[in-house]
Each structure stands twice: as structure tokens, then as C-alpha cells.
VOMAR-410065 format. One record per atom (N, C-alpha, C): x, y, z. Coordinates in steps of 0.2 Angstrom, whole numbers, plus 2048, in hexadecimal, padded with zeros to 3 digits. Layout:
N
XYZ ...
***
This chain:
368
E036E61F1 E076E01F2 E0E6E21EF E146E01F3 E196E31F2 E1B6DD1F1 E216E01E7 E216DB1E3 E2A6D81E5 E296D11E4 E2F6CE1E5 E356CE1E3 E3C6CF1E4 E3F6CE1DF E466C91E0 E466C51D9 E4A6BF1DB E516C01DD E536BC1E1 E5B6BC1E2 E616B91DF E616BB1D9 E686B81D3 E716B81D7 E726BD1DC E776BB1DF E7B6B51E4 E756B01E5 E796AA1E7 E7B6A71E2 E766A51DC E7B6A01D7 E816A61D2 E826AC1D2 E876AF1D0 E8F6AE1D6 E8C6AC1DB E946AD1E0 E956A41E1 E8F6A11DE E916971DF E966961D8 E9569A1D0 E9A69C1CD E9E69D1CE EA06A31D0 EA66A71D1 EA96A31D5 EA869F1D9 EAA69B1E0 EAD6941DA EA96901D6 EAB68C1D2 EB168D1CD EB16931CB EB66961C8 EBB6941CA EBC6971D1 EC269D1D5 EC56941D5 EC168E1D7 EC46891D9 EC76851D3 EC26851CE EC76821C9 ECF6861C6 ECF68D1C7 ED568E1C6 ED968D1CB ED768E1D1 EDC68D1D6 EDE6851D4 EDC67E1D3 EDD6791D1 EE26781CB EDF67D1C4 EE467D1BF EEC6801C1 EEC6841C7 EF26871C8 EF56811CF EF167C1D2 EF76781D5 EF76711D1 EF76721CA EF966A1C7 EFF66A1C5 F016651C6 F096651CA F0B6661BE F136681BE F1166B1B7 F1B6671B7 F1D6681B2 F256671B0 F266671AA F2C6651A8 F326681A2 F356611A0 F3666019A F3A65B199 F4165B19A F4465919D F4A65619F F4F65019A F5365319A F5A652196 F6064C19C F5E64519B F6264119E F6263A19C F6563419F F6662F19C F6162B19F F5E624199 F5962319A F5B61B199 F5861819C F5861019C F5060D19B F5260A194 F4B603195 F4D5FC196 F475FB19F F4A5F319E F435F21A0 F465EA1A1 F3F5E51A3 F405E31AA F3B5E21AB F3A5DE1B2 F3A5D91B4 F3E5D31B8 F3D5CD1B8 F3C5CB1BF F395C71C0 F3D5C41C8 F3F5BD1C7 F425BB1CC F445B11CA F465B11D3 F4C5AB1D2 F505AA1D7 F585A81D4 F5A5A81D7 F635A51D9 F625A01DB F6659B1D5 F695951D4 F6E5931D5 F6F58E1D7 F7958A1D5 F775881CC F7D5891CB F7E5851C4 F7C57E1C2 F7757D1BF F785761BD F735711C4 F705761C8 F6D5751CD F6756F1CB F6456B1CF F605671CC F5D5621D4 F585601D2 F5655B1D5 F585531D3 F595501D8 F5D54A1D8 F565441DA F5253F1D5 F5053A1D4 F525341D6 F4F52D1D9 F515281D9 F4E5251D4 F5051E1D2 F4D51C1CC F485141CE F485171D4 F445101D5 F3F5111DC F3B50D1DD F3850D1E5 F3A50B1EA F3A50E1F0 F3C5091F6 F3B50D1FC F3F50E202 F4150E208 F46513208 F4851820B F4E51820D F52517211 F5851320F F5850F214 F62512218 F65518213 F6A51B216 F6B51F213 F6D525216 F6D52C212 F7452B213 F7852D20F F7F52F20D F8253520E F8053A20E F8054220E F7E546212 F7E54C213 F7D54F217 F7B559211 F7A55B214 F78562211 F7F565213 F8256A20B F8856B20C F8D568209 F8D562209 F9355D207 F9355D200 F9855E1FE F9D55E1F6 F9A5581F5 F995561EF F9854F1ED F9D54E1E6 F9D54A1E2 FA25491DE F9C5441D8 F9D5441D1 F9853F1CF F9853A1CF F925351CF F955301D1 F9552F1DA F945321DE F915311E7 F8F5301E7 F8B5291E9 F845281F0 F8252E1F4 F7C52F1F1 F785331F7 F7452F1FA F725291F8 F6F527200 F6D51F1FC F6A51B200 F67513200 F625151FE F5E50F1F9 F5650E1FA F565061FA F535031FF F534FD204 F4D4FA1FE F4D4F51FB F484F11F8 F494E81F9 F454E31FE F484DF1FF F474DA1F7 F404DB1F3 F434D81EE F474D81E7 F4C4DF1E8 F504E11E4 F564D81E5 F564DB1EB F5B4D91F0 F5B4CE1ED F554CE1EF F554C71EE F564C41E8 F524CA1E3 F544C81DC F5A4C81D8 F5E4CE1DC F674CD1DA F6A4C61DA F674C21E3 F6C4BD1E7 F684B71E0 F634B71E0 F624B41DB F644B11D4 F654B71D1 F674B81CD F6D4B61CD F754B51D3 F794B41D3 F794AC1D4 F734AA1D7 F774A11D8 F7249E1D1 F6F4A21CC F6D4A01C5 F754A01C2 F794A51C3 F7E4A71BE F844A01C1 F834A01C7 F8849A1C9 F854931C9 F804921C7 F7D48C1C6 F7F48B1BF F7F48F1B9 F7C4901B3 F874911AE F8C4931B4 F914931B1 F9448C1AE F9848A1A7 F984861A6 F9B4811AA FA04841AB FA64801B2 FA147C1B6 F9B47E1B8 F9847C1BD F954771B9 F944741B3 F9046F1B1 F944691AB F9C46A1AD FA14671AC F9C45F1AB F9945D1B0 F984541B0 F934531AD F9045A1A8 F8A4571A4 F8D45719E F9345B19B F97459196 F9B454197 F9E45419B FA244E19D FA144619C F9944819D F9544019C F9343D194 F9344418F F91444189 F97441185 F9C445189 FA3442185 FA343D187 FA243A18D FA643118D FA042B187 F99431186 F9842F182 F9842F17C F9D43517B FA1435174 FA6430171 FAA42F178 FAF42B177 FAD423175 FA7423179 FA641A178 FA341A173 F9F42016D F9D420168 FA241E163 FA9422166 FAD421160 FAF41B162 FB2419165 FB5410166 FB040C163 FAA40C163 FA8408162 FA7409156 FA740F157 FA741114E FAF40E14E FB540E150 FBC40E14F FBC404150 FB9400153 FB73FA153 FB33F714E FAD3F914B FA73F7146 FAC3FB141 FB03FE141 FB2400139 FB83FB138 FBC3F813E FC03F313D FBF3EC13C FB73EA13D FB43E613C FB13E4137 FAF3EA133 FAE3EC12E FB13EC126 FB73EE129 FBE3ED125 FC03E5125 FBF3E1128 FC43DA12B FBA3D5125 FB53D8125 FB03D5124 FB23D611C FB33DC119 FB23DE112 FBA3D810F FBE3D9115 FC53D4111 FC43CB10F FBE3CB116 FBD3C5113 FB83C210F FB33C910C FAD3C6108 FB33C6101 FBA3CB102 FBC3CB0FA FBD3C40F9 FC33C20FE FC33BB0FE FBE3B40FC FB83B70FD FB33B30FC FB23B0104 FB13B3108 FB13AF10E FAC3B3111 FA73AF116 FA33B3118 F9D3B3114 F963B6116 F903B8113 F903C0111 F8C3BF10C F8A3C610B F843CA113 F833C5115 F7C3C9119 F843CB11F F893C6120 F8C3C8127 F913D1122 F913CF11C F953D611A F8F3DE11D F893DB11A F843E0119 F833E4123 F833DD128 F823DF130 F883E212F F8E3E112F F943E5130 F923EE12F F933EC128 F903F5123 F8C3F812A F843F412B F803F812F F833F9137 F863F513B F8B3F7141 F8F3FB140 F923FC13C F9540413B F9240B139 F8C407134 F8A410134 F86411138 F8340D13F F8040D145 F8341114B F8A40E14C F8E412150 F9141814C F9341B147 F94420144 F90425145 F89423145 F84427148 F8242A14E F83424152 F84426158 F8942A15B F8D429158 F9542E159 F94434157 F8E43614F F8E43B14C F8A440153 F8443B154 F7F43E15B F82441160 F8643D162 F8943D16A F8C445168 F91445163 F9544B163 F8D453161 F8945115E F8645715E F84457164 F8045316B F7E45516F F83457173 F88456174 F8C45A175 F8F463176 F9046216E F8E46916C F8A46E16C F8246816D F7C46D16E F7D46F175 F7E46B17A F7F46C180 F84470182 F89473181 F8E478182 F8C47C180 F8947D179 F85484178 F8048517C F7C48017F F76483184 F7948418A F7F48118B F81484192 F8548A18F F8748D18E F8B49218C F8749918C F80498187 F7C49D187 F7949C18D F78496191 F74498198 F7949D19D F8049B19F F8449E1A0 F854A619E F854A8199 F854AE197 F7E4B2198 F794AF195 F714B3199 F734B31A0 F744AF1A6 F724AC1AC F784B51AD F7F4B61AA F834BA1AC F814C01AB F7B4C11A7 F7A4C81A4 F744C81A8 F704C41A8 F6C4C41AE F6D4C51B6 F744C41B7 F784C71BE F784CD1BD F7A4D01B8 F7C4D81B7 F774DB1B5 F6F4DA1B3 F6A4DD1B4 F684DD1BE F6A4DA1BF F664D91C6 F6B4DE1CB F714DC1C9 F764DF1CC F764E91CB F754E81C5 F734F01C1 F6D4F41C7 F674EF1C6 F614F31CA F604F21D1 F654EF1D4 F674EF1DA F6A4F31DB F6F4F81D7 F754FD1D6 F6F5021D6 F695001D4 F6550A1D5 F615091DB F625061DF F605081E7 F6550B1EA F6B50C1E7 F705121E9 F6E5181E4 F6F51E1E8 F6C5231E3 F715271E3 F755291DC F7B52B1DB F7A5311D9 F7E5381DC F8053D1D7 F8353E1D0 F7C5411CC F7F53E1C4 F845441C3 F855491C6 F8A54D1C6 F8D5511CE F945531CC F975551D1 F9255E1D3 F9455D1DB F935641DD F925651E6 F8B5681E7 F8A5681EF F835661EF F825621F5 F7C5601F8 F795681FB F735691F7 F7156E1FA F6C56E1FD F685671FD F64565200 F6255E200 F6155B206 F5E556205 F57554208 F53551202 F4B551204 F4854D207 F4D547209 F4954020D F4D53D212 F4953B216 F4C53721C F4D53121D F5052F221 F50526221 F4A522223 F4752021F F4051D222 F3A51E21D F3E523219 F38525213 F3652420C F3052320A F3051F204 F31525201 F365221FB F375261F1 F325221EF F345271E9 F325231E3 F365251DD F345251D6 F375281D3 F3352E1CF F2D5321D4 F2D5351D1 F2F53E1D7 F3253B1DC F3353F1E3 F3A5401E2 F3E5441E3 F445471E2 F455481EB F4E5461EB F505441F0 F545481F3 F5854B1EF F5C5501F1 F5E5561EC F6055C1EC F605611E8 F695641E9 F6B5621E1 F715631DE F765681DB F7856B1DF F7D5711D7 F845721D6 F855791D4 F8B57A1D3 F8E57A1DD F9257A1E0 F9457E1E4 F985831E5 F995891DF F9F5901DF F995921DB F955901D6 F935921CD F8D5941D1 F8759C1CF F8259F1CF F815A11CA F7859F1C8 F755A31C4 F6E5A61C7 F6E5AA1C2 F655AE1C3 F605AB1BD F5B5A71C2 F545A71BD F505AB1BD F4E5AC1B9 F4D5B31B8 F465B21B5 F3D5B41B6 F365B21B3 F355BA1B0 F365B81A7 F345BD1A5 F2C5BF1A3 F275C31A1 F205C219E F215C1197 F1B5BF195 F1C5BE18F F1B5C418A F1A5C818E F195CF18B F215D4187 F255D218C F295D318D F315CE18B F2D5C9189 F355C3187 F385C3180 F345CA17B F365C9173 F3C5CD173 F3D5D417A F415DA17B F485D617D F475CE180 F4D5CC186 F525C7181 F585C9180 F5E5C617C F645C4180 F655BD17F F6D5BD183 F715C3182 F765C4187 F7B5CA187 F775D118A F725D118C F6F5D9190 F715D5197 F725DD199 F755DF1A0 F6D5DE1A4 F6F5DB1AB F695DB1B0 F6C5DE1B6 F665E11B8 F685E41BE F645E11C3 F655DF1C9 F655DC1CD F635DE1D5 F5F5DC1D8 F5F5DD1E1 F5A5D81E2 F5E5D51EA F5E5D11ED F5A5D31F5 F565CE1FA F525CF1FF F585CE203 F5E5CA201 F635C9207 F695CD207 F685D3201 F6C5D8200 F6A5DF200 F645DF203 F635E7202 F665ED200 F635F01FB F685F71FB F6D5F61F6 F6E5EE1F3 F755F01ED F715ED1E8 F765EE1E4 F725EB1DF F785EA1DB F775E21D9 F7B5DD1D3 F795DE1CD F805DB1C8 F7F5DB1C2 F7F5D51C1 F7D5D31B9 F7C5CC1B7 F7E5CC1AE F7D5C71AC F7B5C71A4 F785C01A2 F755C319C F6E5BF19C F735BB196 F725B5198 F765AF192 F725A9190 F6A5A9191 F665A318C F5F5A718E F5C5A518B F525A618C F4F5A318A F4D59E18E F4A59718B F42599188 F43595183 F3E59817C F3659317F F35590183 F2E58D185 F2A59218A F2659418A F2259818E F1F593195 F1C59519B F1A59119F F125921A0 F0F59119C F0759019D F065941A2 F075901A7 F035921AD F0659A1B0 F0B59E1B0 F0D5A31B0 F0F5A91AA F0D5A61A4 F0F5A81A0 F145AC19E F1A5A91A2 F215AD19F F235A819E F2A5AB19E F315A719B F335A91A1 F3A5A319F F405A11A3 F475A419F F4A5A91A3 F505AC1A1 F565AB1A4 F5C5AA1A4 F605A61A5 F665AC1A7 F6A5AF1AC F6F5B31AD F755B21B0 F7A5B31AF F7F5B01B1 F835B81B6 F855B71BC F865C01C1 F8E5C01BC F8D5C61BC F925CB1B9 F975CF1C1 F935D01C6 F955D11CC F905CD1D2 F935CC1D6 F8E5C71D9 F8E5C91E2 F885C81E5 F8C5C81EC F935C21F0 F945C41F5 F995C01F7 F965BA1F9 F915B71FB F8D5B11FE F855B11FB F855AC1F7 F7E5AA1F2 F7C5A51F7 F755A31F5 F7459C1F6 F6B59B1F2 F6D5951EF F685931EC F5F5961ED F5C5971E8 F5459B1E9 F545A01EF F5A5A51EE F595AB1EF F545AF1EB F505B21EE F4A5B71E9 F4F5BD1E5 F4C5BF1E1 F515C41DD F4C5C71DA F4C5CE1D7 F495D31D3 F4D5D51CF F4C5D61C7 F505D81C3 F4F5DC1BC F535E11BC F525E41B7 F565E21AF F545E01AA F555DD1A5 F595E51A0 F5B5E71A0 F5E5ED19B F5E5EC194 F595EF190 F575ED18B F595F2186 F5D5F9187 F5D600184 F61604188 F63608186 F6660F18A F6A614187 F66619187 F6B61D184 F6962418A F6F62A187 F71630189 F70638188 F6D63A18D F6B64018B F66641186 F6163E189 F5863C186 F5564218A F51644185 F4D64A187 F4564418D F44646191 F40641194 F3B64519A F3364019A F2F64519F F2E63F1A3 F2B6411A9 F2763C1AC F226371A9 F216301AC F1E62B1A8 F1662F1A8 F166311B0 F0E6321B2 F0963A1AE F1063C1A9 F0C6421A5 F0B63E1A0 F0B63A19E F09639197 F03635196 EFF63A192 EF8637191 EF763118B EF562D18E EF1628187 EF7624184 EFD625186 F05624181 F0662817E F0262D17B F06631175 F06638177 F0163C17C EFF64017A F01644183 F0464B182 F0464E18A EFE65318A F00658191 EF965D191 EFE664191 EFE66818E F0166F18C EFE672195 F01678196 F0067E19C EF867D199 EF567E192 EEE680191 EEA67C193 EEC676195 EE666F195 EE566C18D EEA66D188 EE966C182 EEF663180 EEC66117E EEF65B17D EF365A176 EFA659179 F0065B173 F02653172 F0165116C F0564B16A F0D64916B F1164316B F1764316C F1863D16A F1E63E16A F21637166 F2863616C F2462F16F F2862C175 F2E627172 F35625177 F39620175 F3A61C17B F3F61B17E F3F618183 F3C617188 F3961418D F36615192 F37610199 F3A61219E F3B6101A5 F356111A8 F3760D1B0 F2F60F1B2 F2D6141B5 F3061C1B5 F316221B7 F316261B0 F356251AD F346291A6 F346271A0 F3262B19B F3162A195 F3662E190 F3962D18C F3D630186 F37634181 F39639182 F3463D179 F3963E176 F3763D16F F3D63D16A F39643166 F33644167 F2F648162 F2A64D168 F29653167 F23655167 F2565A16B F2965916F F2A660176 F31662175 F32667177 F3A66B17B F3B66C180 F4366D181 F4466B186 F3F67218F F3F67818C F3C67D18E F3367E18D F3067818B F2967618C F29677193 F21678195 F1E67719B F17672198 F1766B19C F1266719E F0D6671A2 F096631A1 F056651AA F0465C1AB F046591B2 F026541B1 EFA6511B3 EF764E1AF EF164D1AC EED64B1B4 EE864C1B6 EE264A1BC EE26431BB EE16401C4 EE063B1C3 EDC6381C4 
***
């Protein structure tokens, strides 16, 4: 029997074969040098473009509309009608109000005091009568003439009529104070009616341009439905949605950079002048606030925008690709060995080493 013998040179040429390929692969990993140039750290925002002072326009009541004043585009001034809201019993309660106020003015209730003084007057004639009789009685009880009881009726006839005379003039008095304060409520009460008859016109609380109007004739408001959309008409700003990741790095005064979908290709400047300090739950950024340092020639309200917040910059920074660097701290040597570094600023392309390489390094960049 003819003895067998094994064959060890397939799995020595599946090595060899393994080899050849893992260095062929060390030899195309793409490899670089740090480079020497200027570095920028910014943030990212996106928002839109604003008018100044932009805002939605509320009426303050319910109704109808019942006539738009405005048109899109037109200047307004503060203080103009932007439109009717039709309520018929706003309406009725003003007219109301108004024949209350003319019912209730005193002039008009002349013959109810009128009547009180002519009862003042006979009050006093008759006290100016009972005190003359009064006087002619007491002369002649001195004399002895007359009864004490006709002295004692006199006394009581005068302080009858003095009474009555005292009466007549306070009814009087109460009575022109009642009319008076009816008169003035009934007036104030004209000018409450007349006031919320005045909010079925809906007035621009500030000057600018109509840049939109939300409602047509025929259609219910309310007060919680905004009717038309307000700003500056020359003033632009950028709002700007920062994350929260990123809003402890964003200070008024940083430079933004800017591009536009209606602008392609250029890019604006900006500066960042407030950063409102409430977060928005549901997207969890902030609202940052920019004012154009250069602007295009033709804005118009909630243009989309992208922008770069400039938070750093400096010159002649030793710096490598973002995509070589391992873990944050750490590159890969020509060996495959992992070199530690100390990073500084970082864009979204590169990163600053302030520590660990020179400029005449070779790195390789890491598998992905």
C-alpha cells in the first residue's frame, strides 16, 4: 500500500495570499500631514428673515368681517384701520347707551327740579307769612291781648312751614345730585360702549407694511386668530434656531455668516445683537437674534437662511482633517499606532492640534 502524503501547500499560498492583501490595503490608506492655516470655530444655525418688529395683528373681539381696509404691500401708519368686525349687538348697545346718556343729561330733566323749586318757593312764602304772624301774635300776647294757646298755634305754624321749606330744599339738592351722577354714569357709560364699538375696527398698534393679510370679508375672528402680519418696511433681521448644545458658545457681537435659497452662491454677513434666554421645549433650542452687517438688495419676510455663528478664529493653526481623528484625542502614526493630541478649535472639516504632532508628521486616516 502506497503511503499518503498530505498537502500543506494550499493553506501556505491562502496565507501568503492574506498577507500580500492586508499590505496591499496598509499601502492604499489614504495618509496626510498637518497643515499650517487659518482656522474658524462656528455654530450652526438655521432660522428665517424677518422685518423688524414684525408681528401678528389680533382683534380684540368676535365678529364678522365685515370690510378690509388694506391690501398687501400698503404702508400703514399707527393708528390705521385694517379692517371692520360687524357685531350687531355691539352696535345696538352703543345706540343705547347713547339715548340712556340723553335721557339722563341734567338739561333734560329741568321740569323735575323746576317743580321742586316752585316747591321751595311756596315753602318759603309760606315760613316768610307764619313768621310775620308769628311776630304780630307774640306783640300782642306782650300787650296782653290774645290767648296763650292762639301764641303756642302761631310758634307751631311756623316751625311747620320752616320744616317744610327745610324738606323741599334738601329734596331738591338730593335730586340734582341724583341727576348729576345719573348724567355722568349714563356719559361714562356712553364712552364704554362707544370704546368697545371702537374695537370692531382693528387698528395698527404700530407703523410699517401690511405683509400679509389673513382674512377675508365674510369670515369669523376671534380673538385668538390674527388677522394680519406687521413689520418694519426698509428694517431686516435674522432669526436665528440655535441647539442647546451649542447656545452657552453664542454672545451678542459674533460675526455670522449667512446664505440664502433665494441667493445662491453668496453669502451675507450679519451680527448677532440678543439671545433670548427661554429654551423652546419642543425643539430644544434657542432663539437668536441678528441684525445684516451686509444684506442682499431685496429681503422679504421668512426667507429660509443657514448660518454660521463665528465663535473663534485664529491664524496660522497647525490643523488635520476632522475624519483622522480617533476618539477626540487620539491619531494613527504610518505604524497603526495610536498617538495622543491635544485638539483646539474645530470647523466642520478641521481640527486645530495645539499638542502632539509636527508639522512633517505622517498620519494615516483610520478604517471605516
Amino acid at each position: 500500500m502506497t503511503p499518503r502524503c498530505t498537502n500543506f501547500r494550499a493553506p501556505l499560498l491562502l496565507l501568503a495570499l492574506a498577507q500580500l492583501i492586508l499590505v496591499a490595503c496598509q499601502r492604499n490608506q489614504e495618509q496626510t500631514s498637518p497643515t499650517v492655516e487659518d482656522i474658524t470655530e462656528a455654530v450652526y444655525a438655521s432660522g428665517i428673515v424677518k422685518s423688524k418688529d414684525q408681528h401678528q395683528v389680533f382683534p380684540t373681539v368676535s365678529g364678522t368681517v365685515q370690510q378690509i381696509m388694506v391690501t398687501e404691500g400698503d404702508t400703514v401708519r399707527k393708528g390705521a384701520a385694517l379692517l371692520k368686525v360687524e357685531n350687531e349687538t355691539a352696535r345696538l348697545s352703543a345706540e343705547n347707551a347713547r339715548i340712556a346718556a340723553e335721557y339722563a343729561r341734567v338739561s333734560a330733566n329741568r321740569e323735575k327740579l323746576s317743580e321742586l323749586q316752585e316747591t321751595i318757593d311756596l315753602a318759603k312764602s309760606r315760613v316768610q307769612n307764619d313768621s310775620m304772624l308769628l311776630q304780630r301774635q307774640r306783640n300782642l300776647w306782650k300787650n296782653r291781648i290774645g290767648t296763650r294757646v292762639e301764641l303756642e298755634q302761631r310758634e307751631l305754624n311756623y316751625e311747620n312751614s320752616m320744616t317744610a321749606y327745610k324738606s323741599a330744599l334738601l329734596r331738591y339738592q338730593d335730586l340734582k345730585k341724583q341727576l348729576e351722577l345719573a348724567a355722568r354714569q349714563s356719559q361714562k357709560n356712553l364712552q364704554i360702549s362707544q370704546n368697545l364699538a371702537e374695537d370692531y375696527t382693528v387698528r395698527s398698534e404700530t407703523g410699517g407694511k401690511v405683509y400679509s393679510v389673513l382674512k377675508e370679508e365674510g369670515e369669523m375672528v376671534s380673538p385668538q386668530t390674527p388677522v394680519a402680519v406687521i413689520g418694519a418696511a426698509d428694517e431686516f433681521i435674522v432669526e436665528l434656531q440655535v441647539d442647546e448644545y451649542d447656545i452657552a458658545r453664542v454672545k451678542p457681537g459674533q460675526r455670522v455668516l449667512l446664505n440664502m435659497d433665494s441667493y445662491k452662491g453668496q453669502v451675507f454677513e450679519a451680527e448677532v445683537y440678543k439671545v433670548n434666554p427661554a429654551m423652546n421645549e419642543r425643539t430644544r433650542s434657542f432663539t437668536v437674534e441678528a441684525s445684516f452687517v451686509s444684506a442682499p438688495p431685496s429681503l422679504f419676510p421668512n426667507l429660509t437662511t443657514e448660518a454660521n455663528i463665528i465663535i473663534r478664529k485664529k491664524e496660522n493653526a497647525l490643523t488635520i482633517p476632522r475624519e483622522y481623528l480617533v476618539d477626540g484625542t487620539y491619531v494613527l502614526t504610518e505604524d497603526e499606532e495610536r498617538k495622543q493630541v491635544k485638539t483646539g478649535l474645530k470647523d466642520y472639516q478641521k481640527v486645530e492640534i495645539l499638542e502632539g504632532l509636527r508639522k512633517e508628521d505622517v498620519i494615516v486616516k483610520p478604517a471605516q
